[in-house]
GUGU-881957 format. One record per residue (C-alpha): residue number from 0; z, x, y. Coordinates in nm, 2 decimals, decimal comma. Example, Ala and Ser with C-alpha at 12.3 -4.5 7.8 and 13.67 -1.06 7.14 Angstrom:
2
<atom><seq>0</seq><pz>0,78</pz><px>1,23</px><py>-0,45</py></atom>
<atom><seq>1</seq><pz>0,71</pz><px>1,37</px><py>-0,11</py></atom>
//
This chain:
147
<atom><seq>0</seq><pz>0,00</pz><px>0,00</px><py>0,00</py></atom>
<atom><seq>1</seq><pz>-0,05</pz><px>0,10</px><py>0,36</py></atom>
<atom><seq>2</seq><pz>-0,06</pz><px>-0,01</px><py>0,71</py></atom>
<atom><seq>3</seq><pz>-0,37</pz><px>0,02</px><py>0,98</py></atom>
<atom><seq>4</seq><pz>-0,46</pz><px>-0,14</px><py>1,27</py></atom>
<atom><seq>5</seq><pz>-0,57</pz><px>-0,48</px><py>1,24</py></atom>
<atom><seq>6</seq><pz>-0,93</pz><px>-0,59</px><py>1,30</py></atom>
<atom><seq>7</seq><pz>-1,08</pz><px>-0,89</px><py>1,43</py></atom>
<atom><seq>8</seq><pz>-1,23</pz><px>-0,92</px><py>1,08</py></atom>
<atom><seq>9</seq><pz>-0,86</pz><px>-0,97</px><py>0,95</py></atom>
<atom><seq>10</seq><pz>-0,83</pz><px>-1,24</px><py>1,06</py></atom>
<atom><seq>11</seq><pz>-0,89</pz><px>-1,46</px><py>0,83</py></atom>
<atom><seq>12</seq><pz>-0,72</pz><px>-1,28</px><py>0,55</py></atom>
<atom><seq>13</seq><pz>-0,40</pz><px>-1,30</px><py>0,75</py></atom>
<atom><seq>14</seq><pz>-0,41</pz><px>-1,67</px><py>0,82</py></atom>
<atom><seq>15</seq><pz>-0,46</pz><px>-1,71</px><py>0,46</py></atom>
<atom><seq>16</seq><pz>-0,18</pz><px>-1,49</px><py>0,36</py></atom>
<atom><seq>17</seq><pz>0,05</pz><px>-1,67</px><py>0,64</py></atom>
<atom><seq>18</seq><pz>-0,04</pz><px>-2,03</px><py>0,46</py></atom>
<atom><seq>19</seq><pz>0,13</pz><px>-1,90</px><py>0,17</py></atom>
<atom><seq>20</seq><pz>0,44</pz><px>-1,76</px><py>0,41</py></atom>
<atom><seq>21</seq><pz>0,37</pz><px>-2,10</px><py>0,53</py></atom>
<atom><seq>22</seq><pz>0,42</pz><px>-2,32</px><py>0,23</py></atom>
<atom><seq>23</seq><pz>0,69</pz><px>-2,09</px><py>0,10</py></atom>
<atom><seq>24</seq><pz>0,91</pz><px>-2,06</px><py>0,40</py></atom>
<atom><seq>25</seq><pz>0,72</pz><px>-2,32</px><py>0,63</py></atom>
<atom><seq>26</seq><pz>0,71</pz><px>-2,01</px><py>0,87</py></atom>
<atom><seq>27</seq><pz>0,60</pz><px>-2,11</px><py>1,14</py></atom>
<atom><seq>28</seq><pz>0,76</pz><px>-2,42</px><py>1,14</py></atom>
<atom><seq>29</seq><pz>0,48</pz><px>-2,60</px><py>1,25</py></atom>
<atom><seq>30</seq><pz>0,15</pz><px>-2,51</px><py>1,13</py></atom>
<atom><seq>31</seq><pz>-0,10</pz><px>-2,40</px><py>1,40</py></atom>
<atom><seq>32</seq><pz>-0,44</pz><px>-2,57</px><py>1,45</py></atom>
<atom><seq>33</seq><pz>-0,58</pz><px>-2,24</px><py>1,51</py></atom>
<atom><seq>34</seq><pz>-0,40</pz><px>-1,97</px><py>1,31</py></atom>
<atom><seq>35</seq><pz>-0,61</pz><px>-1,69</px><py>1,36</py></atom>
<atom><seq>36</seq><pz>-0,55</pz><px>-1,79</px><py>1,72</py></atom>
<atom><seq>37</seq><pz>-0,17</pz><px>-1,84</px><py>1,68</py></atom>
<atom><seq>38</seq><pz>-0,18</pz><px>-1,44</px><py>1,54</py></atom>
<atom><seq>39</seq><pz>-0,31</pz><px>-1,35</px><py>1,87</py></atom>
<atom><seq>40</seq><pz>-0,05</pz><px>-1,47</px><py>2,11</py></atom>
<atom><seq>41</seq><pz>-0,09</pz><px>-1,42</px><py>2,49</py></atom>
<atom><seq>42</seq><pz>0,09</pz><px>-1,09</px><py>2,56</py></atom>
<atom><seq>43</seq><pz>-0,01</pz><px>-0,90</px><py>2,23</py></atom>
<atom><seq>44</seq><pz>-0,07</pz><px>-0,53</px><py>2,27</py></atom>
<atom><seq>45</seq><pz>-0,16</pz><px>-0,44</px><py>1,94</py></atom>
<atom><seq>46</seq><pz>-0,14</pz><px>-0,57</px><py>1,60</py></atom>
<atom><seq>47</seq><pz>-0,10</pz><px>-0,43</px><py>1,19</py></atom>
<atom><seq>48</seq><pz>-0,20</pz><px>-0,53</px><py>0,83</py></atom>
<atom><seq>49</seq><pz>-0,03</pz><px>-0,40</px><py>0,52</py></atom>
<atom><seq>50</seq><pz>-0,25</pz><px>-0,42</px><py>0,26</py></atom>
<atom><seq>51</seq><pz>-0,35</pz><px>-0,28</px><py>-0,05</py></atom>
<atom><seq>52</seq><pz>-0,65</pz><px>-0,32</px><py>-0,28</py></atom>
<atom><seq>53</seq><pz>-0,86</pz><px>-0,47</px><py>0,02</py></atom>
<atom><seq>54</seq><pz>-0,58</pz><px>-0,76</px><py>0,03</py></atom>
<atom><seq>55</seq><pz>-0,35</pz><px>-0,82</px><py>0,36</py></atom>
<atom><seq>56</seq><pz>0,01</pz><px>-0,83</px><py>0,21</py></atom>
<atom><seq>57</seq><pz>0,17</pz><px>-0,86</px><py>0,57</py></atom>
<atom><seq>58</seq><pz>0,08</pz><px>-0,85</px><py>0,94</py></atom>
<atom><seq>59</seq><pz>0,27</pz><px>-0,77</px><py>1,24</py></atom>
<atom><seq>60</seq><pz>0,26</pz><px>-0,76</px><py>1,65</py></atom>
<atom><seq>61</seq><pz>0,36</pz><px>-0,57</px><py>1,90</py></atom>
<atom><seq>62</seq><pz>0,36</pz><px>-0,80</px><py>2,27</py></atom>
<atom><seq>63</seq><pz>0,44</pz><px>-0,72</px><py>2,62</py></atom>
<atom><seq>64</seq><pz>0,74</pz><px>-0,95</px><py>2,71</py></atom>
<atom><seq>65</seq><pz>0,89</pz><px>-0,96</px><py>3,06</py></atom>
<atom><seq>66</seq><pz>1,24</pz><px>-0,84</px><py>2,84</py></atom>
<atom><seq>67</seq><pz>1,02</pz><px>-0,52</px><py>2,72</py></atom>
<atom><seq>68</seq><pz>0,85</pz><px>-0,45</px><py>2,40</py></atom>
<atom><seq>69</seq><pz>0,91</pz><px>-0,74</px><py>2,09</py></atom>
<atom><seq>70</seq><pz>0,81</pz><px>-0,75</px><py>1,79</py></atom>
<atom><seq>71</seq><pz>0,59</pz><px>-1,09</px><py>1,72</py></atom>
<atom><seq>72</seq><pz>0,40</pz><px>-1,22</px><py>1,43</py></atom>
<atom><seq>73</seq><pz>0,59</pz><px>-1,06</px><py>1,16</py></atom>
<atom><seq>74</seq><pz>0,53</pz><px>-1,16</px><py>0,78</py></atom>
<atom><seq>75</seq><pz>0,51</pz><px>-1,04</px><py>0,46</py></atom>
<atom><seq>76</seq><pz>0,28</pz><px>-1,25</px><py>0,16</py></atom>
<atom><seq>77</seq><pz>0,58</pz><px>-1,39</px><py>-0,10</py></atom>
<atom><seq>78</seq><pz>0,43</pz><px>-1,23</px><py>-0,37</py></atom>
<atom><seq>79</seq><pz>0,40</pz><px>-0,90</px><py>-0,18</py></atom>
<atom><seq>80</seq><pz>0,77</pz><px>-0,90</px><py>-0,11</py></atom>
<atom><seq>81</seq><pz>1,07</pz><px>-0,68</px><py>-0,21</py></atom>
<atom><seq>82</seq><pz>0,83</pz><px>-0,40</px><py>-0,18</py></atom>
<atom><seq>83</seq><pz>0,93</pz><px>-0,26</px><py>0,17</py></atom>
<atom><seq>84</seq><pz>0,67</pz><px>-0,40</px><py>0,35</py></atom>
<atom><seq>85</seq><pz>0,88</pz><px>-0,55</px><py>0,64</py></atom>
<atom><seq>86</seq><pz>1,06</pz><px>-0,23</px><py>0,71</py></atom>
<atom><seq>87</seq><pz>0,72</pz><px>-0,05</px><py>0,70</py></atom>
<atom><seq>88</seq><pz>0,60</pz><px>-0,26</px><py>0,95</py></atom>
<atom><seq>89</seq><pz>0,87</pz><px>-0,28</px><py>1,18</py></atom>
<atom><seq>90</seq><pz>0,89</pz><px>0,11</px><py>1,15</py></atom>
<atom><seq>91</seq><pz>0,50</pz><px>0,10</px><py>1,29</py></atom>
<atom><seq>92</seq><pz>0,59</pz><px>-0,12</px><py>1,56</py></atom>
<atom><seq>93</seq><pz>0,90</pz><px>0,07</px><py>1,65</py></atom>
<atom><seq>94</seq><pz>0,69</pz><px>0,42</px><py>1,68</py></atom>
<atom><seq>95</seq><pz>0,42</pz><px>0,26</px><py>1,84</py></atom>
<atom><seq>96</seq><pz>0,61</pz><px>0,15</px><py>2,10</py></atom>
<atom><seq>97</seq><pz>0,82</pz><px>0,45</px><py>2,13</py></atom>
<atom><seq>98</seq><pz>1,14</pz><px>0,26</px><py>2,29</py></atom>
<atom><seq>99</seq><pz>1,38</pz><px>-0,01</px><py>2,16</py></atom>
<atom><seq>100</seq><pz>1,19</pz><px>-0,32</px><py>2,10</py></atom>
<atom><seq>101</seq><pz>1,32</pz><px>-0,70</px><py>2,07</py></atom>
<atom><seq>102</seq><pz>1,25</pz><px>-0,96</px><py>1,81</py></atom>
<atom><seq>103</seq><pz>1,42</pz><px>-1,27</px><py>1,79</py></atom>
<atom><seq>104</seq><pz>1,43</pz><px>-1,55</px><py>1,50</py></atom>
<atom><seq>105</seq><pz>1,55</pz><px>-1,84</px><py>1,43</py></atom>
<atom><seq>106</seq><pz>1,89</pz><px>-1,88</px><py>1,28</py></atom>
<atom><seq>107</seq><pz>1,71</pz><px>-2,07</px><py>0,94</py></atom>
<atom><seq>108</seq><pz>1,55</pz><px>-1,72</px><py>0,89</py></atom>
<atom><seq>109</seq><pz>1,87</pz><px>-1,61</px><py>0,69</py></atom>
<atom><seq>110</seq><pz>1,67</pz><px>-1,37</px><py>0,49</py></atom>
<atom><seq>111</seq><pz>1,47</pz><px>-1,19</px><py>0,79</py></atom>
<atom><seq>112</seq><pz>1,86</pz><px>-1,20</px><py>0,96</py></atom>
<atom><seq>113</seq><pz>2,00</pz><px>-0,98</px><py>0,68</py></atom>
<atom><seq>114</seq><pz>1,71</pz><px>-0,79</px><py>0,62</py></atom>
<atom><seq>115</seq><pz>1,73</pz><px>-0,66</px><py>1,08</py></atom>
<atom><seq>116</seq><pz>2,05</pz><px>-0,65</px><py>1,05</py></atom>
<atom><seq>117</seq><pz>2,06</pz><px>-0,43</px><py>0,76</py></atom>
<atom><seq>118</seq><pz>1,80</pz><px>-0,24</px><py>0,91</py></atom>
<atom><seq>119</seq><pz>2,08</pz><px>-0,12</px><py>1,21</py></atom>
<atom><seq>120</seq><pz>1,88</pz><px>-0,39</px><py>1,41</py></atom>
<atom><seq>121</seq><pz>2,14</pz><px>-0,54</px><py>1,63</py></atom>
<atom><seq>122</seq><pz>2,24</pz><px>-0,91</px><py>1,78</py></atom>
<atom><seq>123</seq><pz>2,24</pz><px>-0,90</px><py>2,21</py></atom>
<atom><seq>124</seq><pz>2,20</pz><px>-1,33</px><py>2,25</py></atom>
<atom><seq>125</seq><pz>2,16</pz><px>-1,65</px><py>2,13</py></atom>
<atom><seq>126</seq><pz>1,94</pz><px>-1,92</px><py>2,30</py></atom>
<atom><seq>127</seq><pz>1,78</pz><px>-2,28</px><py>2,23</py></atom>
<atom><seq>128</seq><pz>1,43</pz><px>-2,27</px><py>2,15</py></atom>
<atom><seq>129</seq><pz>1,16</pz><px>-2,52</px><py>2,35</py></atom>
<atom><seq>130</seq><pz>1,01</pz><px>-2,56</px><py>1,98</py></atom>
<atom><seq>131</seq><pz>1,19</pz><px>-2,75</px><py>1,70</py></atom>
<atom><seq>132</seq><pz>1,32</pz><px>-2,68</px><py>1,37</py></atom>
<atom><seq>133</seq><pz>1,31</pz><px>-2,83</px><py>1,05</py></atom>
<atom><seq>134</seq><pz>1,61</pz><px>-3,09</px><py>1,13</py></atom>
<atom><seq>135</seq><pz>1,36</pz><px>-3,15</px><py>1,46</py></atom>
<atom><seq>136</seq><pz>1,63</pz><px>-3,00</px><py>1,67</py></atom>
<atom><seq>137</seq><pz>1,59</pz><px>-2,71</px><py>1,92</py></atom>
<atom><seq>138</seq><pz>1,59</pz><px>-2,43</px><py>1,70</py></atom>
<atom><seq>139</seq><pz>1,85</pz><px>-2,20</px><py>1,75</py></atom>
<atom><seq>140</seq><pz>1,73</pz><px>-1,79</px><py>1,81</py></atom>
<atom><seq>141</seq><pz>1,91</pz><px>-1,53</px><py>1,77</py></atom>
<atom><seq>142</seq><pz>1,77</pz><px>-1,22</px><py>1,97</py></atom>
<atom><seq>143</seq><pz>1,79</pz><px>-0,84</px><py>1,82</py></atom>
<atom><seq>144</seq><pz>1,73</pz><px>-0,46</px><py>1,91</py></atom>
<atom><seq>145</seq><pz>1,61</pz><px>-0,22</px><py>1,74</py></atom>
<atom><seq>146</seq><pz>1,86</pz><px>0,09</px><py>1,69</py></atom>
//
């Protein structure tokens, strides 16, 4: 396995693999209309694949926030998981970036939560989301920096 740059001809083999993140963790919460769209948020700098044997196994984003550098877009396949993708790709994001970043996600994200925090990541707030979560209430965040 291995990370590179992603290409505008990943695209579509990362929405695919984020319908299976999709269906097994219903991240996002609510499926975009346009995913390939929803990879490229307003504010992205750059953005990675992990993939091996020509397959995407996990995508992440690095986005220009008015708080500084965050981390966006991060995912890893189901079946690709428990390999140390996720650190992998936070690790390119973190280098790439070359000070602290941020990430934040939602408090129903208990496995990405011990994963950061394991990781030395570390808690600095809490806040309401605009977007809802699966009870359909404003989903709570929790925001993190790097070590």
């Amino acid at each position: 396995m291995a990370v590179r740059h992603r290409t505008p001809a990943d695209l579509d083999a990362c929405a695919e693999a984020l319908a299976l993140v999709h269906a097994a963790d219903r991240y996002p919460v609510d499926w975009p209309g346009d995913p390939q769209g929803w990879l490229t948020p307003h504010g992205l700098l750059r953005a990675w694949v992990a993939y091996e044997d020509g397959r995407v196994l996990g995508h992440v984003g690095l986005a220009d926030t008015p708080e500084g550098p965050e981390v966006t877009r991060l995912f890893v396949a189901p079946a690709a998981r428990g390999r140390g993708l996720a650190p992998l790709l936070l690790a390119t994001v973190r280098e790439a970036a070359g000070t602290p970043v941020l990430l934040e996600v939602s408090h129903e994200g208990r496995a990405a939560i011990a994963l950061y925090e394991r990781l030395g990541w570390r808690r600095v707030r809490s806040s309401r989301a605009r977007w809802l979560n699966a009870a359909g209430e404003p989903a709570l965040l929790h925001h993190y920096v790097s070590p």
